[in-house]
N, C-alpha and C positions, 0 to 999 in steps of 0.2 A: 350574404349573412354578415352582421355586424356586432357585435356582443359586448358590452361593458363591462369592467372587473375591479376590482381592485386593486388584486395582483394576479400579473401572466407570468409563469414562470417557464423558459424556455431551455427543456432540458428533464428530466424526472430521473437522475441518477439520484445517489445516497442525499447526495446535496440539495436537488431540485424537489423530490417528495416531499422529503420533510421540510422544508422550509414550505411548501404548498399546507401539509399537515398543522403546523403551526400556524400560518396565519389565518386559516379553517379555525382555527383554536379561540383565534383572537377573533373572530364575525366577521373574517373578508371574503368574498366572493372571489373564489381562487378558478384558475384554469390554469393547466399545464400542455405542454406543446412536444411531444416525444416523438423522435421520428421512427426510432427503433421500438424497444422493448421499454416499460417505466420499469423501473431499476437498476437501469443503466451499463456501464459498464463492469462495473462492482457486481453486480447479482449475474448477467451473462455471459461476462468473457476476462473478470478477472475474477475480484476475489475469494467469492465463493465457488465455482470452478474448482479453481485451482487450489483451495485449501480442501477440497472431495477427493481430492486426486492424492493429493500429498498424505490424507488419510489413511487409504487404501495402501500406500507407500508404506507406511509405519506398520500399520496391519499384518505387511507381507513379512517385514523386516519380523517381528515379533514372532510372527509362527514360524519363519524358520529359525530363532531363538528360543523357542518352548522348550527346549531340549535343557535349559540350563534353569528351567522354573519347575521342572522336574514333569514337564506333561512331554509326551510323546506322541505324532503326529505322523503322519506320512509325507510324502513330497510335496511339497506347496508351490502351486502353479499361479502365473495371475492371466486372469480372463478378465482384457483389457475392453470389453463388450459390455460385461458383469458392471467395468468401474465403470465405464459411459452413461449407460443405463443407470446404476446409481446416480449419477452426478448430476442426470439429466433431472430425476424423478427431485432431487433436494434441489433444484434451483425454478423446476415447475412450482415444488407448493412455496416456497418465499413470494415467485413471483405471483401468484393467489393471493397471497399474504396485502403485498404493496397494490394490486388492484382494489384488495378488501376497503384499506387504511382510504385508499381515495375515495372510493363509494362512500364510507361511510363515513365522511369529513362533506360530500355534497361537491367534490371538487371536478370538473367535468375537464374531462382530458381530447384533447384533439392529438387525432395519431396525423403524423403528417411533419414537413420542415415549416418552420418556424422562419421569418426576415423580418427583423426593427425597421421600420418605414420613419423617415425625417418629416418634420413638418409640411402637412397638408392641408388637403381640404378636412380630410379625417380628426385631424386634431392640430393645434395651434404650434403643440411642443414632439418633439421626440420620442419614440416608445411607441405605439404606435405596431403591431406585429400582424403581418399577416401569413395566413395559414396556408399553403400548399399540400391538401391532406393525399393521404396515398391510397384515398378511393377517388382520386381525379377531383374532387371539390374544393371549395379555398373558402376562404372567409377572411374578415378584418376586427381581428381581437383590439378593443381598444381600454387600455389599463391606465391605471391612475399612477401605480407602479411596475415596474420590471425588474424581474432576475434572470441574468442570463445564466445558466450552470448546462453547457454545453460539452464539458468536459475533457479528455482529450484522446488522443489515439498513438501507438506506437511511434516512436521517433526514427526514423526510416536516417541509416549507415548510408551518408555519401558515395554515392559510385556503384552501389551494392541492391540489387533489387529482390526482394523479396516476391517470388512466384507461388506461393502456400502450396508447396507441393515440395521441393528439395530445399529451399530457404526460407525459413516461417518465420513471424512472430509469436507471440504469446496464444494469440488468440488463435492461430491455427494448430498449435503444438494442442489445443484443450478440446481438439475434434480429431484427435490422432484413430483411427482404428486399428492400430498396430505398432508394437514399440521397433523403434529402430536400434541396430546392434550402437552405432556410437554417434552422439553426437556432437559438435563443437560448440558451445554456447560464448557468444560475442557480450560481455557485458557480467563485471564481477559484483553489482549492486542486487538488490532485494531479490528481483524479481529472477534473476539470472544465477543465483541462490538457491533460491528456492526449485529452481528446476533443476540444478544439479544433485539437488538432495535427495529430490525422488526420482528420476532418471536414475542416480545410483543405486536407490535401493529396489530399483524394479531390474537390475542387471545391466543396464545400457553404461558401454566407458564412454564418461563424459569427459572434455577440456573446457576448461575454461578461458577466455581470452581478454583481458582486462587491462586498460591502460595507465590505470591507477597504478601505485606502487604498493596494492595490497587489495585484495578481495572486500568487500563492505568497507569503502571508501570513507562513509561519513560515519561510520561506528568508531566507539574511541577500539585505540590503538590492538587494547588486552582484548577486545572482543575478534576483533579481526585476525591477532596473531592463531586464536583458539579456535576459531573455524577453518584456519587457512589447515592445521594438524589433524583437526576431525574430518575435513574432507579427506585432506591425501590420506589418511589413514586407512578409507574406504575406496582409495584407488581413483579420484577422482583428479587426474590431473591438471595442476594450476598456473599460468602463463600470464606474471605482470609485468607493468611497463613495457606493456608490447600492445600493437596496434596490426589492425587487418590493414594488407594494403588492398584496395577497393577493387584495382582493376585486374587483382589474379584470381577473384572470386569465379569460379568456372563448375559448372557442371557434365560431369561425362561417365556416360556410363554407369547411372544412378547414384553417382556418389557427387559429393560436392568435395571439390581444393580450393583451398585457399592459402595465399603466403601473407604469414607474419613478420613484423618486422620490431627487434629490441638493440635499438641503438644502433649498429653498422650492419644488423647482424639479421639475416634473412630467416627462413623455417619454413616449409610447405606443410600441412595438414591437410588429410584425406577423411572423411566422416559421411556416414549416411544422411545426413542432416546438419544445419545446420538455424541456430535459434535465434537472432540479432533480438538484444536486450538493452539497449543504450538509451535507457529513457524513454519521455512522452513528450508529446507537444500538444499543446491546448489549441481544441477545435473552434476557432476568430474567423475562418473563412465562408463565405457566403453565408452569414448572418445578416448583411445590413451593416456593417460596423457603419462602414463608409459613409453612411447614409445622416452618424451620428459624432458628436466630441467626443466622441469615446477612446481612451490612450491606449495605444497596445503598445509596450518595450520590450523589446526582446523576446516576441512572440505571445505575450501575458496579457491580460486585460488589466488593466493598473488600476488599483481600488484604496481606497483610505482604507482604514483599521476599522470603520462600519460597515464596510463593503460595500461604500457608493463609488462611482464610476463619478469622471467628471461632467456627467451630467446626473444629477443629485438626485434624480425619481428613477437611476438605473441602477440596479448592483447587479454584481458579481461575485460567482463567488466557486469553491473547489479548485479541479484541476486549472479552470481556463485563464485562474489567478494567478496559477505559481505556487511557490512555496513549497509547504509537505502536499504533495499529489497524495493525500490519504482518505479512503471514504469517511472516517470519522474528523477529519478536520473540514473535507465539505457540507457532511451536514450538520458541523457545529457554526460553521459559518453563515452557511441557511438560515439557523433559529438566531443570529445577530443581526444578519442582514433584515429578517421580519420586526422584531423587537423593536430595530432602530426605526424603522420608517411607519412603525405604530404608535414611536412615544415612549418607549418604557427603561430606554435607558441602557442598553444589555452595556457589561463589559467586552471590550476587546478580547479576541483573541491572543493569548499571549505563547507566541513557538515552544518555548520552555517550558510550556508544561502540557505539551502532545507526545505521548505515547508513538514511537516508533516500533514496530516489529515487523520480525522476518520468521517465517512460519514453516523454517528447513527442519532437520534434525541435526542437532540440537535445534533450538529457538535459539530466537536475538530476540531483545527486547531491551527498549533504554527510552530514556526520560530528559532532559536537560543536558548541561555542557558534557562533554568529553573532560578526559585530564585532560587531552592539548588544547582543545580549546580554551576550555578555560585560564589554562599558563598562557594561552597568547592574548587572552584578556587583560592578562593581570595579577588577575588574580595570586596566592597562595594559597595551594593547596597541602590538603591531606585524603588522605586514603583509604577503604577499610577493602579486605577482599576473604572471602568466604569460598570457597568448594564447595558443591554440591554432595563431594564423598566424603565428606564429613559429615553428612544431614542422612539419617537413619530409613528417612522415608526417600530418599532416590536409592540407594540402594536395596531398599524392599522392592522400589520400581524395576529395578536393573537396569537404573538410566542415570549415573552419577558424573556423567561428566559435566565441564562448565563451569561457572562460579557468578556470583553473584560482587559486582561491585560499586563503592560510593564514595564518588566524589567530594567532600566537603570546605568549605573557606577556612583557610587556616587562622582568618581573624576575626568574623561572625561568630563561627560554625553553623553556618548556616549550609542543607543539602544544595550542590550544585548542579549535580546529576546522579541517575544509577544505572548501571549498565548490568547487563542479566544475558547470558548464553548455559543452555541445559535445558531440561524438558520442564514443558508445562508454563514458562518462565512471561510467555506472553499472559497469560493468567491474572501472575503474579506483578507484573508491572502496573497496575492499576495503584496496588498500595504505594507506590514508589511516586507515583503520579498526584495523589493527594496530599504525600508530605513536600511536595516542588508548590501544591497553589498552597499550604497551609505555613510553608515557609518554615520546615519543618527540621529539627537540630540533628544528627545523629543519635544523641541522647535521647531525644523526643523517640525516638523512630524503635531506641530497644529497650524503652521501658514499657514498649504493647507487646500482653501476653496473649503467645501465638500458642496454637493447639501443637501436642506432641505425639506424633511423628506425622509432621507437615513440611513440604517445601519453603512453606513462607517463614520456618526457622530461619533459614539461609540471611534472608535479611534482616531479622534483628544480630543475626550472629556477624553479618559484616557491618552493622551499624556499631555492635560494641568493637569490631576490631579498628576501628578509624582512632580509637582511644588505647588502642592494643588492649583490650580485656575483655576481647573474644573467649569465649567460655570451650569451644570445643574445634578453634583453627590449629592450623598446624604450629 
């Protein structure tokens, strides 16, 4: 089999679909190359998973707080069968959904792995893929373009082996059939957040173990101090500036030990489980790299700001780039990487203005620089900061903690960042995220009149406090 294209795109996560969907848009003759599932790791073993789960989390937390919304209830149990089942049934119809979108774009998919072959008899240049499909058949896809969105996979702790049975990753922890009494989770960033969030609120005592000198490391400072209280508040114990040491990690006796270590100073931990969360590494191995110019540094595919690779008819693009590992920064990059090698001009991606969130209880949710970042820019700043218990509508919710904050230039006034912890607040960061590309003043930001009693008060009310004439802060 030999097949001509357009574009082959190798990969069909959030990143690799739609950038296939979009050039289907534009009248190219698309195929994609998925070894797994199309929708990648995003739709079956991260995000939507795990935002099902942290659902059901919130859910349980609520009923057994009905009591203070004046409904009364009986014991509230969780059948962790019930969530699977759930979780299963919302990630079957998406995954319908992204079979639909190919169908009906004409984009014909080969299940099977994917390798970029070098110049051949096949073709003069590079690119060049053939198919090793996983009904034993192969074929030689030959594209005029290539994307690779291969994406990436758990970053696996030196020393420390992960058996999905007493030491999981992510992706084993979202096929659990049974909660375990406690677990130690290795890694105080998003993901390792987010599991201690629901993990707490489904009864499990979780540690946390973080080598950072603070939980959500790359969050500015105010957001981080505000989860670090909300967790222990809820019993979730938190250990930074400490490190696993590799080779005490042991299992005996169903339980996993491990010693920590903060500064001279040692610690054993005993736990049913335990979660390594330290990042991702971008899947570069047996593709073919070799075969091609293609730069990999520091484990990345190195791509310009079009997302060509240094061979010019290749891009790349999501996790296997670097940067924000985000499903919506991959398949923004997708619809750059087609644009560009169609003619039409896209603008770059600019970091500053991608939406970050973390989807625990409370939410995180931010947009642009930190204060410290940007004071190590340079810049001068100022400030505006809001409570959520100020704003009528979280507390009708029963969910006022948090606050809403913004950054601005103290000699522009231009917004520099906004940082957002409290419920619903990834939502809410969207508006935060149009005043970063629209370059937008604080002033600008609170003279839009927001509906009353709405959360999205919170941020005109900390855009007027950047000027101190917040109407209803403390």
């Amino acid at each position: 089999m030999e097949e001509a294209y357009n574009l082959v795109v190798i990969g069909a996560g959030p990143g690799g679909y739609v950038a296939a969907v979009r050039a289907a848009q534009l009248g190219m003759r698309v195929a994609v190359v998925e070894r797994e599932k199309v929708g990648g790791v995003c739709l079956h073993k991260g995000c939507i998973p795990s935002k099902t789960l942290l659902k059901s989390a919130e859910v349980f937390d609520t009923v057994r707080c009905a009591g203070d919304y004046g409904i009364l209830t009986g014991e509230a149990k969780v059948d962790l069968i019930r969530i699977q089942e759930r979780k299963r049934g919302i990630v079957s119809r998406l995954h319908k959904g992204v079979q639909y979108l190919l169908r009906k774009h004409n984009i014909e998919v080969y299940h099977g792995t994917g390798r970029i072959m070098g110049a051949s008899i096949f073709s003069p240049q590079t690119g060049v893929v053939t198919v090793e499909q996983s009904d034993g058949k192969g074929g030689v896809l030959k594209p005029k373009h290539l994307i690779i969105a291969t994406g990436s996979r758990p970053r696996e702790l030196k020393g420390v082996t992960a058996d999905g049975n007493h030491i999981l990753y992510s992706d084993h922890m979202l096929e659990l059939d049974r909660l375990p009494d406690s677990v130690v989770i290795v890694g105080g960033g998003a993901i390792g957040v987010e599991w201690a969030s629901m993990l707490s609120d489904f009864g499990v005592r979780v540690t946390i173990v973080e080598s950072a000198d603070r939980i959500l490391p790359f969050e500015d400072e105010d957001i981080s101090r505000e989860m670090t209280r909300l967790l222990q508040k809820r019993g979730v114990q938190l250990l930074t500036q400490t490190n696993v040491q590799p080779e005490s990690v042991t299992v005996e006796q169903g339980a996993v030990s491990l010693h920590i270590g903060c500064g001279g100073e040692r610690q054993k931990l005993t736990a049913e489980r335990v979660l390594l969360s330290v990042g991702r590494e971008a899947n570069v191995d047996d593709i073919g790299l070799s075969n091609t110019d293609i730069q990999v540094v520091n484990g990345f595919i190195e791509v310009n700001e079009w997302m060509q690779t240094s061979e010019p008819h290749v891009y790349a693009i999501g996790d296997v780039v670097g940067g924000y590992q985000l499903a919506h920064v991959a398949s923004r990059e997708g619809v750059i990487a087609v644009e560009h090698m169609a003619g039409l001009n896209p603008e770059p991606l600019n970091p500053r203005f991608v939406p970050r969130c973390t989807y625990s209880r409370p939410e995180v949710a931010s947009v642009g620089l930190s204060e410290q970042e940007a004071s190590a820019l340079g810049y001068a700043t100022k400030t505006g900061n809001i409570s959520f218990r100020s704003m009528s509508k979280a507390l009708v919710h029963g969910d006022a903690d948090g606050f809403v904050k913004i950054v601005a230039d103290a000699e522009t006034d231009d917004v520099l960042g906004v940082h957002m912890i409290g419920s619903r607040v990834t939502d809410l960061i969207s508006e935060a995220g149009l005043a970063r590309l629209l370059d937008a003043t604080p002033w600008e930001l609170s003279q839009v009149v927001r509906p009353h009693p709405s959360l999205s008060e919170a941020l005109g009310e900390a855009a007027l406090d950047v000027e101190g004439a917040s109407i209803h802060g403390a």
